[in-house]
N, C-alpha and C positions, 0 to 999 in steps of 0.2 A: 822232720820226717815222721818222727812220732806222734808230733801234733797231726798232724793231716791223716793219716791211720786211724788215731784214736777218731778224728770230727765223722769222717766216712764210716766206721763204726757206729758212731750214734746216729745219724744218719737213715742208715740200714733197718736198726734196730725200730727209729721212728715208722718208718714204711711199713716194717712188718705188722705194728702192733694195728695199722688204721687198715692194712689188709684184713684183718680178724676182725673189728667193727663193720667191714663195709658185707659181709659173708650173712646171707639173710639165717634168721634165725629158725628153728622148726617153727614156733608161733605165725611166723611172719609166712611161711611157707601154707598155714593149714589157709589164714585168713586170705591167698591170694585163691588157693582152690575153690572156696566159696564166693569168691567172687567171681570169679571164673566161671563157676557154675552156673550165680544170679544170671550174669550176662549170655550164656546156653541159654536160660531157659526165657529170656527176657527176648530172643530171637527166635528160637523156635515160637513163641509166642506171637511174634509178630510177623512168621510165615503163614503161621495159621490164618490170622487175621488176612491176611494178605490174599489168602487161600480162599476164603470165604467173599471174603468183599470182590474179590475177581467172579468168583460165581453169581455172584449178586450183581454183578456188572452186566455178566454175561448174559442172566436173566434180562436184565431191566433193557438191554440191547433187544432180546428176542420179542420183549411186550412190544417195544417202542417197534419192532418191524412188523408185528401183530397189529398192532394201531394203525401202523402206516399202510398195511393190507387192506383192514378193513376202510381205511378212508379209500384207497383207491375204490373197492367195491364198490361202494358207495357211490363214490365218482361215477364209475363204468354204469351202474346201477340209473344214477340221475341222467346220464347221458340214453341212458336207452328209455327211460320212462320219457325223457323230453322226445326224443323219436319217436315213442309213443303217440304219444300228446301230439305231436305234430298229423302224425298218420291218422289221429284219431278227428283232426282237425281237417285235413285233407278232406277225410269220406262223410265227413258233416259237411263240407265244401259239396261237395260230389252230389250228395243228399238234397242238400238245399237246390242246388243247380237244376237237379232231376225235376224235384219239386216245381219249379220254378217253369221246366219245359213241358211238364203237364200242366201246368195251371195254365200257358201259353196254348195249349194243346186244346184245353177243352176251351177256352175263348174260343182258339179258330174252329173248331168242331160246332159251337152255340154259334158261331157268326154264319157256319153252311147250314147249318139244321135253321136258322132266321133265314136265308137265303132260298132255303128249301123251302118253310114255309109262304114267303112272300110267295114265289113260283106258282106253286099249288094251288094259291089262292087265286091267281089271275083269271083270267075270261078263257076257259079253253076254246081256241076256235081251231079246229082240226081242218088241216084241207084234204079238198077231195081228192081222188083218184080220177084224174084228169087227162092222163095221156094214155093213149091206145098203142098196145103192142101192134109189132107190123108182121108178126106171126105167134104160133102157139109154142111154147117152149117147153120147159120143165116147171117155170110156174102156173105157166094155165095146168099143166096137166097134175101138177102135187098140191097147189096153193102154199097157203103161209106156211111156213115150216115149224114145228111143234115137237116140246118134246114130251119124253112119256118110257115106257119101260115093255121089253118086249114077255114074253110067257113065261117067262125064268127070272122077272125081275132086275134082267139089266139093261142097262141104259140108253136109250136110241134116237134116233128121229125121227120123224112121222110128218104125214100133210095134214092140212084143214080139209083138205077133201076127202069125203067118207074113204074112196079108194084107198086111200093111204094114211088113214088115221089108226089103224087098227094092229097090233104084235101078229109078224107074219109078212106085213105091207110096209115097211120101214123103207125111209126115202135115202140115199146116200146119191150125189152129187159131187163133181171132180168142175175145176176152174182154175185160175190164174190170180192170184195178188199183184196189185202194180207197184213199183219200186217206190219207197218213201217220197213224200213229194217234197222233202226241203232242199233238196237241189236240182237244178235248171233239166239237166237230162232225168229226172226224175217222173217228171213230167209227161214227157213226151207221148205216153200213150192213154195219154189224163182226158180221152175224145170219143167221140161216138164212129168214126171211122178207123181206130186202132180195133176196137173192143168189138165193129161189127164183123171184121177180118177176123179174129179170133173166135167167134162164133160160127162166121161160115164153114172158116177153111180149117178149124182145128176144136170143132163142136164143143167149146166149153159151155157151161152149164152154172157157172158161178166168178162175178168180179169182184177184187179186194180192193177199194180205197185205201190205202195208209196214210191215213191224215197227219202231216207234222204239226203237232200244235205246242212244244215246250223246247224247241232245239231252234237255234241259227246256222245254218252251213252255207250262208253267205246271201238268203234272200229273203228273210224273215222267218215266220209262220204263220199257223191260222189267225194267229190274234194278234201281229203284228201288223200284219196285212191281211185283213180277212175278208174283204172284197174280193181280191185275186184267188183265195185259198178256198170261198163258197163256188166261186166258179167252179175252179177243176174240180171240185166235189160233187157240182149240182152237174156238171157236165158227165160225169161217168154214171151217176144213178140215171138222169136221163136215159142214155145210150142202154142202160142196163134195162131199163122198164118197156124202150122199142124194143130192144131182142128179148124180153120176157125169158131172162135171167134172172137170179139170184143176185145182190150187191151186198157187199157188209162193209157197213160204214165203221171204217175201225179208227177208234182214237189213238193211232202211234204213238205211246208215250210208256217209257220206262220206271214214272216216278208218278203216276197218274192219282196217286192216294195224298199226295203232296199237296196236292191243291185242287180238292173236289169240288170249289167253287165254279173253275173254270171248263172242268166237265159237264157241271150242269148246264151252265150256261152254253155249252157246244149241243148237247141234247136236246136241250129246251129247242131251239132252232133247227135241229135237222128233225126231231123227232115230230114237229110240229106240220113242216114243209112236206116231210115224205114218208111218216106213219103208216098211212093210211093204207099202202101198196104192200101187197105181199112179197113182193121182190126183198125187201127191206130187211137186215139183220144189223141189231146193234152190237159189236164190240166194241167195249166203254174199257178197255186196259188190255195195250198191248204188252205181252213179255215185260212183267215187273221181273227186276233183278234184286231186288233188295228191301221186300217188303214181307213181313209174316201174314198168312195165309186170314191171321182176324184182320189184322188192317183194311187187306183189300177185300175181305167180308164188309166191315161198316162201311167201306170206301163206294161197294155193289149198292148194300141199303141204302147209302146215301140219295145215290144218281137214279137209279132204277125209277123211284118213282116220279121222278121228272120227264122218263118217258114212258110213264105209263096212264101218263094224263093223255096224251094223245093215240100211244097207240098198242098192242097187246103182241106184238111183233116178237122174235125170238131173241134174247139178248145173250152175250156171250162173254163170260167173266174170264178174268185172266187167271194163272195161279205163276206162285210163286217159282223160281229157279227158271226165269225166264219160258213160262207157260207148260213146263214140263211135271209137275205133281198135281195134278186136279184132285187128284185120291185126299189129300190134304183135306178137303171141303166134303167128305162119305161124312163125318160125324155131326159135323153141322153145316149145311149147303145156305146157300144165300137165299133169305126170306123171298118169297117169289112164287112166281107161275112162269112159265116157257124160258127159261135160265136154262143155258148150256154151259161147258167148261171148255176152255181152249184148250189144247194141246199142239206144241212143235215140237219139229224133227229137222233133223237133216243126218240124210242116210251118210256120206263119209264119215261124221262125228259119234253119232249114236247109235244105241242097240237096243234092238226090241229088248233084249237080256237084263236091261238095265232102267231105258228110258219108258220104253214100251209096256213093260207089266204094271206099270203107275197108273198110264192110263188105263189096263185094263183094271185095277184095282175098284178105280173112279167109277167104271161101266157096272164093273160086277156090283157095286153100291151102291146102284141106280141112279148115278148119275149121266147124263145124256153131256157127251166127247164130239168137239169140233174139232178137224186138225186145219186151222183158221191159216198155219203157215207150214209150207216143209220145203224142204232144198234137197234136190239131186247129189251135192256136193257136197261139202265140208260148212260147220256151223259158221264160218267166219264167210260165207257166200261166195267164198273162190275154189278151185281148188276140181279134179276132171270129174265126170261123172263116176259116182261109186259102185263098185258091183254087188253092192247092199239093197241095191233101190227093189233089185226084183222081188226079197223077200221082204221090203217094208210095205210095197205095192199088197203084196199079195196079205200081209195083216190087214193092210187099212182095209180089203175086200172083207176079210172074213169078220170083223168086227161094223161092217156096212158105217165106215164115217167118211163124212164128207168133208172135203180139202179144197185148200188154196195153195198152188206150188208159187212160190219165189223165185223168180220174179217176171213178172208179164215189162220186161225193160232192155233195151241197149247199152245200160250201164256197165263198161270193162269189169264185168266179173264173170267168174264160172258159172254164178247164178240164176244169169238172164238166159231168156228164150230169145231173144232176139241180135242178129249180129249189129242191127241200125232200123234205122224206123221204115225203111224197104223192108221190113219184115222177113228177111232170109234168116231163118233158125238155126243156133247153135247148135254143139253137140247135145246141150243139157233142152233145150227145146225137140230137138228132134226125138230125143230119150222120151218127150211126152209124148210128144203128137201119134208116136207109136207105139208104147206102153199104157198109156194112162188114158189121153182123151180117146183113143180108137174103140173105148170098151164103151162112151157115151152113148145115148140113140142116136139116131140120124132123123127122128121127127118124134113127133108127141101128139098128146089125144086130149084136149080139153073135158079139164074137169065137167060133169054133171051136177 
C-alpha cells in the first residue's frame, strides 16, 4: 500500500517538474512577438503589392480597351473610306459614261451637220407654183405670212403684201388642226372634200397636218410607210392651196431633237415640192416634252437651212413644256429670218395666269407667237367644253395670234369638232363655229 503511494507520488512529482519545462519562457515570448511582427509586415507588404499590381492591371485593361477602340475606328474609318472609294468610283463611272454619251453625241451631231452639208450641196431644183386657187381667200388677199414687230416692239405677224406688211396691219388667222395621222380614223378628213366643207360652211382660214413620223399605233408612219403618208399629206396641202388657205406642215413629233437627220430629210422633200406657195408654213417640232430650250435651238439651226434652200416661207419652232415657254428663246432666238414660236393651250387645263403670260413674255421680247394648237377642253383632249374658252378667245384677239383648234376629227374625244365624217358638230365644234370662225370674213380682196 505504501509502495503504490510512494510510486504515484513520484509520478506526480515527474509531471509537475516537465509542466514547468514545457511553460514558454519571457525570451521565447519576446522572439515569437517579432516574428509575429516580420510576418504583419511581410503581408501588409504584400497587400500593397497586391494593391498596385491590381491597378496596374486595371490600367493595362483600360489601354488594351483603348487599343481595341481605336482599332475599331479604324475599322469603321477603313470601312467608310472603302465607301468612299467605291462612291468615288461610281461618279468616275458616271463621268466616263457621260463622257462617252457626248462623244456619241457629237458623232451623231458631225453625222447631221455631214448630212446637212451633203443636202446643201445638191442641185436645188425648187418647183413651181402650179396649182390655181379656185377663189381668193386670205392668202390672196395677206400673202406669205411674215414675221416682224408691231410699234412697241412686240411680236407679230404680218403679209408679204404691202397691205399688211407694216405694225398697225398685223395679219391673225383662226383654222382647224386635223387629228394626228397614226391612226386609221385619224385620217379621215386627210381630203380635199373634208377641208372644202370646212372652208365653206364654217369659214376657216387655216389647215394643220399633224404628220406622225416617230410613233406606231397600229399602221406605221411617215417613214415606215411614206408612200401612204406623202399622200394624205400632199392631199391636204393640195385642197388647202384650191381653197387658198393657210396649211402648216407640222412634223408631229415629241422627241424631234433625237433625230434631226430624219427631220431634214422630211423638209428636204416637202420643202422642196411645196415651197414655193405662200399657203405653206413649216412646223419642224411639235410639243417637245423633254428637251431643254438649247437642244431644240441647234435642233432649229440644224433643219431650217434645209428649207431654206428652197423656200423663205414662215417656220415655226417648238418650245419646251410641251410648246408652252416660247419666252425661253427672248435671249437667244433661233438663228433666222421668218421664225415664229409655237404656243398651246387648252382652256379646261390652263390659264392665261400661268401659261398665258410666257407667251406674252415671248411677244413682249419680240418674238412673233403661233398658237399652232389649242383645245376647248381639257389638255388630255377629252373632257366638256370649258367656260375658260371665252376669255382665252378673247386673249388670243387682243394679242392678234393666229390658231389651229384641235381637232378637225371624229375621233371619240371631247376634242373633236365632228360627231362622224357626215360632218354633224359636237358641242366643242359648235363652240367654234359660233365663237371663233364666225368672227372670220366671209370673202377677201386680192393682194395688189
Amino acid at each position: 500500500m505504501k509502495f503504490r503511494f510512494l510510486l504515484g507520488s513520484l509520478v506526480l512529482c515527474f509531471l509537475a517538474a516537465c509542466d514547468d519545462e514545457l511553460s514558454p519562457s519571457p525570451v521565447l515570448e519576446e522572439e515569437l512577438a517579432k516574428q509575429k511582427a516580420i510576418e504583419d509586415s511581410i503581408a501588409r507588404e504584400i497587400a500593397i503589392q497586391d494593391s498596385i499590381a491590381f491597378v496596374h492591371l486595371q490600367d493595362s485593361l483600360a489601354e488594351i480597351a483603348r487599343q481595341d477602340s481605336i482599332v475599331r475606328d479604324s475599322l469603321v474609318r477603313d470601312s467608310i473610306m472603302q465607301d468612299s472609294i467605291r462612291q468615288i468610283a461610281i461618279r468616275d463611272s458616271i463621268v466616263r459614261d457621260s463622257i462617252v454619251r457626248d462623244s456619241l453625241k457629237q458623232d451623231s451631231i458631225k453625222q447631221v451637220y455631214d448630212l446637212q452639208d451633203s443636202l446643201l450641196q445638191l442641185d436645188v431644183q425648187v418647183a413651181e407654183a402650179t396649182i390655181a386657187p379656185r377663189r381668193v381667200g386670205p392668202v390672196g388677199q395677206y400673202g406669205e405670212m411674215k414675221t416682224g414687230v408691231n410699234a412697241e416692239g412686240v411680236g407679230r405677224i404680218y403679209g408679204s403684201c404691202p397691205a399688211y406688211s407694216t405694225p398697225g396691219n398685223e395679219v391673225q388667222v383662226r383654222g382647224m388642226s386635223l387629228y394626228w395621222s397614226l391612226i386609221e380614223r385619224g385620217t379621215d378628213f386627210y381630203n380635199d372634200e373634208k377641208i372644202t366643207w370646212m372652208v365653206d360652211s364654217m369659214r376657216i382660214e387655216l389647215i394643220r397636218a399633224a404628220m406622225g413620223v416617230d410613233l406606231n399605233w397600229g399602221r406605221g408612219n411617215y417613214f415606215t410607210d411614206t408612200e401612204k403618208y406623202r399622200a394624205f399629206l400632199d392631199s391636204v396641202i393640195v385642197s388647202a392651196i384650191k381653197n387658198d388657205i393657210y396649211v402648216i406642215i407640222d412634223y408631229h413629233s415629241h422627241t424631234a431633237h433625237l433625230d434631226p437627220k430624219s427631220s431634214m430629210l422630211f423638209f428636204e422633200y416637202v420643202a422642196q415640192k411645196w415651197g414655193a406657195y405662200d399657203n405653206v408654213i413649216f412646223e419642224i417640232y411639235n410639243e417637245p416634252t423633254d428637251a431643254r430650250w438649247n437642244w431644240i435651238k441647234l435642233y432649229a439651226e440644224t433643219v431650217i437651212p434645209v428649207i431654206r434652200k428652197y423656200s423663205d416661207n414662215m417656220v415655226i419652232v417648238g418650245s419646251p413644256a410641251w410648246d408652252q415657254t416660247p419666252d425661253l428663246f427672248v435671249k437667244e432666238p433661233v438663228e433666222g429670218e421668218n421664225i415664229s414660236y409655237s404656243f398651246h393651250y387648252y382652256a379646261g387645263t390652263h390659264k392665261i395666269s400661268n401659261q398665258g403670260i410666257r407667251a406674252e413674255k415671248a411677244m413682249t421680247g419680240g418674238l412673233s407667237v403661233i398658237v399652232s394648237e389649242w383645245g376647248t377642253i381639257n389638255a388630255n383632249g377629252d373632257g366638256e367644253v370649258s367656260d375658260r374658252n371665252a376669255e382665252w378667245q378673247e386673249w388670243v384677239d387682243l394679242h392678234q395670234l393666229s390658231s389651229a383648234n384641235w381637232s378637225a376629227s371624229s375621233v371619240p374625244e371631247g376634242a373633236s369638232a365632228f360627231e362622224s365624217t357626215n360632218m354633224e358638230l359636237t358641242a366643242s365644234g359648235k363652240w367654234l363655229a359660233d365663237n371663233v370662225f364666225s368672227k372670220n370674213p366671209t370673202s377677201y380682196v386680192k393682194c395688189e
